[in-house]
Structures are given as structure tokens and as C-alpha cells.
PyMOL commands that place a pseudoatom at each C-alpha (Angstrom):
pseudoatom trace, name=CA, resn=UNK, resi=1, chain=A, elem=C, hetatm=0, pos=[-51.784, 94.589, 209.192]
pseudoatom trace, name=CA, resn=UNK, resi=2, chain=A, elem=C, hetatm=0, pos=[-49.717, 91.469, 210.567]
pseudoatom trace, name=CA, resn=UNK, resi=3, chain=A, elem=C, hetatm=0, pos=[-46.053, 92.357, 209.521]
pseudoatom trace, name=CA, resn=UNK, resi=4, chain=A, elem=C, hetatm=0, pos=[-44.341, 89.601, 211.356]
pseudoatom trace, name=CA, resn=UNK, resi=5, chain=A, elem=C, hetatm=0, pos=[-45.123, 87.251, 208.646]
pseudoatom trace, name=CA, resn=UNK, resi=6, chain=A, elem=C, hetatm=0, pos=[-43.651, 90.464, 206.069]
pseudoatom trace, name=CA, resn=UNK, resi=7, chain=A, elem=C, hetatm=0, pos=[-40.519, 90.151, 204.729]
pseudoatom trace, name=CA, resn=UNK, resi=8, chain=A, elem=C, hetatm=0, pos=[-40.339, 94.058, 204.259]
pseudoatom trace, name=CA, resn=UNK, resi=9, chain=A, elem=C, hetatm=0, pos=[-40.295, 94.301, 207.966]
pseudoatom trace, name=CA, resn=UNK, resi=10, chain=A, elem=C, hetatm=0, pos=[-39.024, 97.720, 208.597]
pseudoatom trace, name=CA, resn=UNK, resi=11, chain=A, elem=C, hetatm=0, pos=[-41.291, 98.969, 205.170]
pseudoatom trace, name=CA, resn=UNK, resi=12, chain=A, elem=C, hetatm=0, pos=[-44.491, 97.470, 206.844]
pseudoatom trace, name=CA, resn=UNK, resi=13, chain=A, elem=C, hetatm=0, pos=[-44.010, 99.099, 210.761]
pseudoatom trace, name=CA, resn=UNK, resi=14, chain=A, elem=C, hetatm=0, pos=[-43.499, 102.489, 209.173]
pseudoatom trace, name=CA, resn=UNK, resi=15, chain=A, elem=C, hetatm=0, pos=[-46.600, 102.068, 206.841]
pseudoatom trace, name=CA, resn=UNK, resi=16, chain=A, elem=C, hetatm=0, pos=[-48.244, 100.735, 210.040]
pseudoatom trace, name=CA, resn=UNK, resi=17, chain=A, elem=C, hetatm=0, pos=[-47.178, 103.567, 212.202]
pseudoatom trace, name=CA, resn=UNK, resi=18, chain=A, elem=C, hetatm=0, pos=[-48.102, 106.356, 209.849]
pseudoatom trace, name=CA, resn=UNK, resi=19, chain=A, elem=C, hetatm=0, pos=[-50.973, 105.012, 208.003]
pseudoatom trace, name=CA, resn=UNK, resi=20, chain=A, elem=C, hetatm=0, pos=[-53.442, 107.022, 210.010]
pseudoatom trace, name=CA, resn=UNK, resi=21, chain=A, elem=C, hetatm=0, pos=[-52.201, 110.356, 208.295]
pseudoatom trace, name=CA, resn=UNK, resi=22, chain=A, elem=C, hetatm=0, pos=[-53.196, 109.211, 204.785]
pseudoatom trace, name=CA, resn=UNK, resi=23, chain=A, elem=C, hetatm=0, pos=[-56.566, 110.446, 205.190]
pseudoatom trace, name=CA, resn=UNK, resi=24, chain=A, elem=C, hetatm=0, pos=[-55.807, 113.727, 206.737]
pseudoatom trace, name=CA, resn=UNK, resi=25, chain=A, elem=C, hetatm=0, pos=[-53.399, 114.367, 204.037]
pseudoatom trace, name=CA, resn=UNK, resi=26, chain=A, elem=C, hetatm=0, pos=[-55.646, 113.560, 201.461]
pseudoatom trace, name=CA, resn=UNK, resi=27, chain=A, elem=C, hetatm=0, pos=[-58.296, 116.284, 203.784]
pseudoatom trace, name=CA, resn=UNK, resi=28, chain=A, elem=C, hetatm=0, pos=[-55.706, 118.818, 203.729]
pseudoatom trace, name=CA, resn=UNK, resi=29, chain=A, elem=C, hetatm=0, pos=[-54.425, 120.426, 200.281]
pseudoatom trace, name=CA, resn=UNK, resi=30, chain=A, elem=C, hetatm=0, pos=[-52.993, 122.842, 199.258]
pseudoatom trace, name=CA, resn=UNK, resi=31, chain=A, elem=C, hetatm=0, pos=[-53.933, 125.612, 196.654]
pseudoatom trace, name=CA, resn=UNK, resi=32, chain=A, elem=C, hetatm=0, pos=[-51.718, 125.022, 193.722]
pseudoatom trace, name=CA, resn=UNK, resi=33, chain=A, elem=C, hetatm=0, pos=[-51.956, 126.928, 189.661]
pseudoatom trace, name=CA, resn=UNK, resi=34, chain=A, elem=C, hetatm=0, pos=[-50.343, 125.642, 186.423]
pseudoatom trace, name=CA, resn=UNK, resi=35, chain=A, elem=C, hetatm=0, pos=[-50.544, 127.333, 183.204]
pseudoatom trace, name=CA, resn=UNK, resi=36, chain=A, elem=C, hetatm=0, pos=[-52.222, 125.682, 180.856]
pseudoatom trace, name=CA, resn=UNK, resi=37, chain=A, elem=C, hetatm=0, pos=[-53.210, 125.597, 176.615]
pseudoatom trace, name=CA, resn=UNK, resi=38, chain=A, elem=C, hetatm=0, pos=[-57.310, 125.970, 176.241]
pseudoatom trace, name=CA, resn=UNK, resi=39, chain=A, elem=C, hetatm=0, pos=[-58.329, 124.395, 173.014]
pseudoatom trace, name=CA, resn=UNK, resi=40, chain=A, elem=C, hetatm=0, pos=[-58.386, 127.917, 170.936]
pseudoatom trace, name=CA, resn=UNK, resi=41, chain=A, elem=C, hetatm=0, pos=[-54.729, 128.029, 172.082]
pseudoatom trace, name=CA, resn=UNK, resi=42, chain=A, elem=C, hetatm=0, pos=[-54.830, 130.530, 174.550]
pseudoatom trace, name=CA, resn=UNK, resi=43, chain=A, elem=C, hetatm=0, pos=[-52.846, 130.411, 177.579]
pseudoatom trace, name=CA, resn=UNK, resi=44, chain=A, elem=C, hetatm=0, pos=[-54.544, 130.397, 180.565]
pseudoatom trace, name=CA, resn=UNK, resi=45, chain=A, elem=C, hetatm=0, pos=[-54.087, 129.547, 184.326]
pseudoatom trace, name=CA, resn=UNK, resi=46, chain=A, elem=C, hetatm=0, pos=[-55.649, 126.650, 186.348]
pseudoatom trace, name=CA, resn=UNK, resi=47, chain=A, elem=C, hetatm=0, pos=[-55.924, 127.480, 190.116]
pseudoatom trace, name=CA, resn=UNK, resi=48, chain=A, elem=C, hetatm=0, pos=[-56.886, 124.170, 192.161]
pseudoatom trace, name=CA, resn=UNK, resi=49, chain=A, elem=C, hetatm=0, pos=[-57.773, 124.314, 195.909]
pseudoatom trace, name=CA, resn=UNK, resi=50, chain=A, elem=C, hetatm=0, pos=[-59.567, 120.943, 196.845]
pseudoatom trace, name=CA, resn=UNK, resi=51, chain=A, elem=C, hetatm=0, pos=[-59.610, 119.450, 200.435]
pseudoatom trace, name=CA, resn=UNK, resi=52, chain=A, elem=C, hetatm=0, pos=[-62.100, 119.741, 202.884]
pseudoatom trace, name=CA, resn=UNK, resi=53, chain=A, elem=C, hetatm=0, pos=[-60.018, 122.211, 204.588]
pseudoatom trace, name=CA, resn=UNK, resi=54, chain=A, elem=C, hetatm=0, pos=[-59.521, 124.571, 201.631]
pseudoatom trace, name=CA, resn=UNK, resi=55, chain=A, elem=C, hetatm=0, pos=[-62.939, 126.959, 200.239]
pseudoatom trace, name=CA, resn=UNK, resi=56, chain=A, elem=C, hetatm=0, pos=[-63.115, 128.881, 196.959]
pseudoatom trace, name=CA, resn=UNK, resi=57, chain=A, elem=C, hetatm=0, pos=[-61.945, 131.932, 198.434]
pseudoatom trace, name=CA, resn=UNK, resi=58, chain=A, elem=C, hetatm=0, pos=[-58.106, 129.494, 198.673]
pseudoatom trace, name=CA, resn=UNK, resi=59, chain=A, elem=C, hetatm=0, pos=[-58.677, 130.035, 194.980]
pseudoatom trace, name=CA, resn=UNK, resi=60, chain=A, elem=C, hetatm=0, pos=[-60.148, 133.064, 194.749]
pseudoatom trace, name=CA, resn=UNK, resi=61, chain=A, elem=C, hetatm=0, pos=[-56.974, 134.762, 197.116]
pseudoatom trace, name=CA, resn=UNK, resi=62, chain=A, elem=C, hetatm=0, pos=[-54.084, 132.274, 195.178]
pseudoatom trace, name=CA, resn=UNK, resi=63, chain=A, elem=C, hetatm=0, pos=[-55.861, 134.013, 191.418]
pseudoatom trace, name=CA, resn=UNK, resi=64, chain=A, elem=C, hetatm=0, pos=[-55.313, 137.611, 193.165]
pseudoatom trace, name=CA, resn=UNK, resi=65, chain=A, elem=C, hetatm=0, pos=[-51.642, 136.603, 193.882]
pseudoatom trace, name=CA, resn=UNK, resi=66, chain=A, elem=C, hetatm=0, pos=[-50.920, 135.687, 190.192]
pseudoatom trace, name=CA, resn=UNK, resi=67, chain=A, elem=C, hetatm=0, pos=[-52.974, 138.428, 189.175]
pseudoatom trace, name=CA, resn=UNK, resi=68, chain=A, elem=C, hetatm=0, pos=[-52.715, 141.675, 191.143]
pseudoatom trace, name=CA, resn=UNK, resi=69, chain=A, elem=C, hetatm=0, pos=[-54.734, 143.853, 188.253]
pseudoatom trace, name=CA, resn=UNK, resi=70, chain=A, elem=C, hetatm=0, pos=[-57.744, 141.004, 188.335]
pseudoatom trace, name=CA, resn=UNK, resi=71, chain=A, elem=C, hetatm=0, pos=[-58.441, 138.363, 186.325]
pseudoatom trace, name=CA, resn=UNK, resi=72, chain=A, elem=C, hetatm=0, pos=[-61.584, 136.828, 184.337]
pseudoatom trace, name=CA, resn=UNK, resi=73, chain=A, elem=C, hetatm=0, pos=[-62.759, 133.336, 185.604]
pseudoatom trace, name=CA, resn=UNK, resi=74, chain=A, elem=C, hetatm=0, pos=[-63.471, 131.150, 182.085]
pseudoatom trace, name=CA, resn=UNK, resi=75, chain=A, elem=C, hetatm=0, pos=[-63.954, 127.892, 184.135]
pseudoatom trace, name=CA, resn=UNK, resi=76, chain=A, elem=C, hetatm=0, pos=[-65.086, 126.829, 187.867]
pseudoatom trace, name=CA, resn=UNK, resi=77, chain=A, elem=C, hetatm=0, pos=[-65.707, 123.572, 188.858]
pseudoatom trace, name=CA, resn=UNK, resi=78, chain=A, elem=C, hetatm=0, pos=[-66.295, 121.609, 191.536]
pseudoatom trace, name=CA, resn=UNK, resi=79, chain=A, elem=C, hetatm=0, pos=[-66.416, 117.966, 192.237]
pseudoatom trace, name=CA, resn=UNK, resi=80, chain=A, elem=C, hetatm=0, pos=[-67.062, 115.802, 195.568]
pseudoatom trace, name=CA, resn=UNK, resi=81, chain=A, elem=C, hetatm=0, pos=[-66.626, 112.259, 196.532]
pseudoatom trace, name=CA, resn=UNK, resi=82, chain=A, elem=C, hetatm=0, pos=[-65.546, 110.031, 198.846]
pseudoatom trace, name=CA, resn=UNK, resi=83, chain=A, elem=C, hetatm=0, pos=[-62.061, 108.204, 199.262]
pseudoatom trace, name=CA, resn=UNK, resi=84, chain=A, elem=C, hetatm=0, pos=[-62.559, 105.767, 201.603]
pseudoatom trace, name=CA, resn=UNK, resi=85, chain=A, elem=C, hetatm=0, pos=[-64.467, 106.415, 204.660]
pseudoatom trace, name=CA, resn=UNK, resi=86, chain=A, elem=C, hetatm=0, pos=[-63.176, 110.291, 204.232]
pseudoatom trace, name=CA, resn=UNK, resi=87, chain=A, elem=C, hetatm=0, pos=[-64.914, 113.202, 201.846]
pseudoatom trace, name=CA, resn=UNK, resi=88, chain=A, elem=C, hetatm=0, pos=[-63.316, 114.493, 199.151]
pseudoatom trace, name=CA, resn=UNK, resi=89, chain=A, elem=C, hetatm=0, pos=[-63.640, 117.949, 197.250]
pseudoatom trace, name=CA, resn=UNK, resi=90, chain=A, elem=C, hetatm=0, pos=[-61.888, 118.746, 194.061]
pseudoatom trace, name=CA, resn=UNK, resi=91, chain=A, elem=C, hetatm=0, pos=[-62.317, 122.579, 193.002]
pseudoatom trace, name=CA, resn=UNK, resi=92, chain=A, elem=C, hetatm=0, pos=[-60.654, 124.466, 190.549]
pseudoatom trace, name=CA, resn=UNK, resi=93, chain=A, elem=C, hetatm=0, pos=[-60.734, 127.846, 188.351]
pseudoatom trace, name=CA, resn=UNK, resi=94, chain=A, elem=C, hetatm=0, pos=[-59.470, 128.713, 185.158]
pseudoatom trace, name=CA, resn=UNK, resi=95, chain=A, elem=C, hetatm=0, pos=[-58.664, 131.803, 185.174]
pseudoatom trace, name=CA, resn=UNK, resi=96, chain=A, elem=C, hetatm=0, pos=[-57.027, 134.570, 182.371]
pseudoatom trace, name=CA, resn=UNK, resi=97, chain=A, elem=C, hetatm=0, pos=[-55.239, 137.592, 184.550]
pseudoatom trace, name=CA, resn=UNK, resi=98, chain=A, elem=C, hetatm=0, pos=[-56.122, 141.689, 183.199]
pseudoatom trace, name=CA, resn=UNK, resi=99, chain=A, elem=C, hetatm=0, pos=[-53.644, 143.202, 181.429]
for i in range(1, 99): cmd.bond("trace and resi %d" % i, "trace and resi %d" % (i + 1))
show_as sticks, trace
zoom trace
């Protein structure tokens, strides 16, 4: 990246300087849930932990946080690609906790 010819000078030596953390970033997620609507209109909870760095048990451990008398897995998925030169890994539960 030449940014002497840039007229964002200062925008273009930051992205320069920091542009090798995108990919670990992008590695390195976190384990997040949302509640969500299913199509019968039950609520339910979706528990995603992708990133190379994260394993089902991120999701697994996060679903026995918002549930602490155990919950019913309706969904798991997993999906894995490539962004860029670096792997990617999408997973995810939907989960409904135990009353």
C-alpha cells in the first residue's frame, strides 16, 4: 500500500500499521447468544461461537450460563470457509433452556 500518493494520509499509515491484525481478529471470536423468533413463534436462543480459536464446547459452556437447569439443542450447525488466505468456522446452536 503506497500512501504517499493518498490524500487520507494519516487514515492510510494506521490501516497500514494495523492491517496485519485483521486476520487474527477475524481467527479469534467470541461466543455471543441472541434470542430469537423460530417460525412456530417460539422464542428461542441462538448461541454462536465461530473462530478457529473457539470449539463447540464455547457453546456448549455459554448455553449452560443462560441455562443453569439445561437446555434442549433444536439446531447445530456448522459452516467452514476461507476469508482470504485464513480459515474460517461459523458454528452455532439453537437452543430452548428447561424450565
Amino acid at each position: 500500500m503506497d500512501c504517499r500518493a493518498s490524500t487520507f494520509v494519516l487514515i492510510c499509515l494506521i490501516m497500514k500499521r494495523y492491517l496485519y491484525l485483521l486476520p487474527l481478529a477475524l481467527i479469534f471470536s467470541c461466543t455471543t447468544s441472541k434470542q430469537i423468533v423460530m417460525p412456530s413463534g417460539d422464542k428461542a436462543t441462538l448461541v454462536s461461537c465461530g473462530g478457529t480459536a473457539n470449539r463447540w464446547s464455547s457453546c456448549y459452556e455459554k448455553a449452560g450460563e443462560l441455562c443453569p437447569s439445561g437446555y434442549d439443542i433444536l439446531d447445530k450447525m456448522e459452516e467452514r470457509g476461507m476469508i482470504g488466505d485464513s480459515p474460517s468456522i461459523d458454528r452455532s446452536l439453537i437452543i430452548n433452556c428447561k424450565k
